[in-house]
N, C-alpha and C positions, 0 to 999 in steps of 0.2 A: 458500774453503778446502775441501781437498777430504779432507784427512783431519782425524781429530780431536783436537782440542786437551784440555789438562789441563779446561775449563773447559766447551765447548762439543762437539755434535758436528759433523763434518764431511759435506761435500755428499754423498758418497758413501753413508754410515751413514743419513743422512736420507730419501735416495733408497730405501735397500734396508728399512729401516722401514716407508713409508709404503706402501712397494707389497707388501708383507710382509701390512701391516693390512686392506688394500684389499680383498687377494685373501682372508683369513682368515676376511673381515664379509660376505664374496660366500659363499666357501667352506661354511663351516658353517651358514648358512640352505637353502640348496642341497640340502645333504646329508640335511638333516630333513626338507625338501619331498618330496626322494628317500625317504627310507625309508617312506614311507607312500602311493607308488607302488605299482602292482601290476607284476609283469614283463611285461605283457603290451600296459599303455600304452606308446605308440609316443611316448610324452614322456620316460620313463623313461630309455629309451638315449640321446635325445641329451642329455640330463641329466649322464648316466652318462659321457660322451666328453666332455663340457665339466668338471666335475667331477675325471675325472680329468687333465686335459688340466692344469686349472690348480694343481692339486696335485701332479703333475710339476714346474711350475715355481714352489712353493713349496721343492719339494725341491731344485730347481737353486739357487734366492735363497738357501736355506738353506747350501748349502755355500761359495756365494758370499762370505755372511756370517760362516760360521767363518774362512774364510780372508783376511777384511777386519778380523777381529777381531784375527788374532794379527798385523798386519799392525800395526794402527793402533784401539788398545786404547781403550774407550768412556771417557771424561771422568769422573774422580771425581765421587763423590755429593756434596753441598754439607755443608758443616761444618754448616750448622744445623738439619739432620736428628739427630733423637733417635735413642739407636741402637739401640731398634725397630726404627724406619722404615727406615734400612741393613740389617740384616737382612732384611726382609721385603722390600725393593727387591732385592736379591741375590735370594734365594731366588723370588722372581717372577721377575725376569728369566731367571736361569736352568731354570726351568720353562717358560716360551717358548721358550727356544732349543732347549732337548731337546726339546718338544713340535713344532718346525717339521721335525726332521730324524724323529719318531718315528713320526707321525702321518701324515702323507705316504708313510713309508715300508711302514708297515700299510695302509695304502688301496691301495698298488700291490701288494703281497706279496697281497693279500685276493684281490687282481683276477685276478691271476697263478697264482695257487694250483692250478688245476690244469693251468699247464703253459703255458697261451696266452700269447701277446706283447700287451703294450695296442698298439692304432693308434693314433697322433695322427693323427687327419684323412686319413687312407692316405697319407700323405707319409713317414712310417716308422715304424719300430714300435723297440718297447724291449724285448726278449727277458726269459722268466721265466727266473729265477734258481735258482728250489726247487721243487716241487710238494709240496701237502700235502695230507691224508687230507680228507675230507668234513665231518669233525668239525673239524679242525685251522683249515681252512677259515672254517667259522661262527665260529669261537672267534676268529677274525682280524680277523672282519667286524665282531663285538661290539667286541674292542680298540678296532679303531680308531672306532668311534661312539662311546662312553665316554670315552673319548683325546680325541675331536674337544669333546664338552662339557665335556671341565675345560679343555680348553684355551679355549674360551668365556668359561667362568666367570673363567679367571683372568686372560683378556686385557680382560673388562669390567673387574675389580676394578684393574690396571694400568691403564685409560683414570680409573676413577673416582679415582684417589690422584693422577695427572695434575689430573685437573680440580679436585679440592680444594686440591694445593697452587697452582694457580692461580688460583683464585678465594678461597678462604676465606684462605689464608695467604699472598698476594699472592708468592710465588718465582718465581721465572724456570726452574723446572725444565719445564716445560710449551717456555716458547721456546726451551730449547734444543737441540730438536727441532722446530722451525719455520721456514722458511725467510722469514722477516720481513728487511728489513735491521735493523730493529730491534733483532733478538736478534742483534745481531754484537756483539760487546765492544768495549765505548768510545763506543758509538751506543743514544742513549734514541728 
């Protein structure tokens, strides 16, 4: 199933989740390793080209993903969610999604800031947009490290309410984001 049903989500959504997660758990340990680089280690830049390389294509998954959303709209929360945990599922979710298109998008603005194109790998480049003062600059740099740790934080606290209601509360909201046959409806 490739889109999402009332119940379940689809191959598609699964896909663009997982590698969403993938790149976010590479992403931001990366980025901390980075920032307590000096400019002058010759680790730092290819850090810095890989880093940004894959937060480009955070930001591509990301619009991918708004456009998959209105497309083929995520599967209701289950009825036996208190409605806390609804609110606070909303409000997470959506704080991930602004943070994939916000985060990304302060990592390249930072980059770009005064004026250069990033290179992916000298196969092409992606022209700056804006240029911003010197100040402007570091004040972009901070965003997006701050940005990059609540999005951290709030993407553990979404893996941990995952793993709770799958383990302590025995639900199926964990598999239906799995690609099991199992977690197909009508199949134990």
């Amino acid at each position: 199933m490739m889109k999402n049903s009332r119940e379940r989500y689809g191959s598609i959504s699964k896909i663009l989740h997982w590698l969403i997660a993938f790149l976010l758990f590479f992403l931001i340990p990366l980025g901390w390793y980075m920032s307590g680089l000096d400019n002058e280690d010759p680790w730092y830049y290819r850090a810095l080209d890989l880093h940004l390389t894959l937060g480009l294509i955070v930001l591509g998954l990301f619009l991918i993903k708004i456009v998959w959303l209105l497309m083929s709209p995520s599967p209701q929360l289950s009825a036996r969610l208190a409605k806390w945990e609804h609110r606070t599922a909303r409000w997470v979710h959506g704080a991930l999604i602004i943070a994939l298109g916000v985060v990304p998008l302060t990592g390249y603005l930072s980059y770009t800031s005064q004026g250069d194109p990033v290179s992916i790998y000298e196969l092409f480049e992606i022209p700056s947009v804006m240029e911003f003062s010197k100040d402007g600059a570091e004040r972009l740099v901070a965003l997006h490290m701050y940005l990059a740790y609540a999005t951290a934080i709030i993407a553990l606290f979404h893996l941990s309410a995952a793993l709770k209601h799958h383990f302590l509360d025995g639900d199926d909201i964990l598999k239906r984001m799995g690609f099991s046959r199992s977690s197909r409806p009508g199949q134990s």
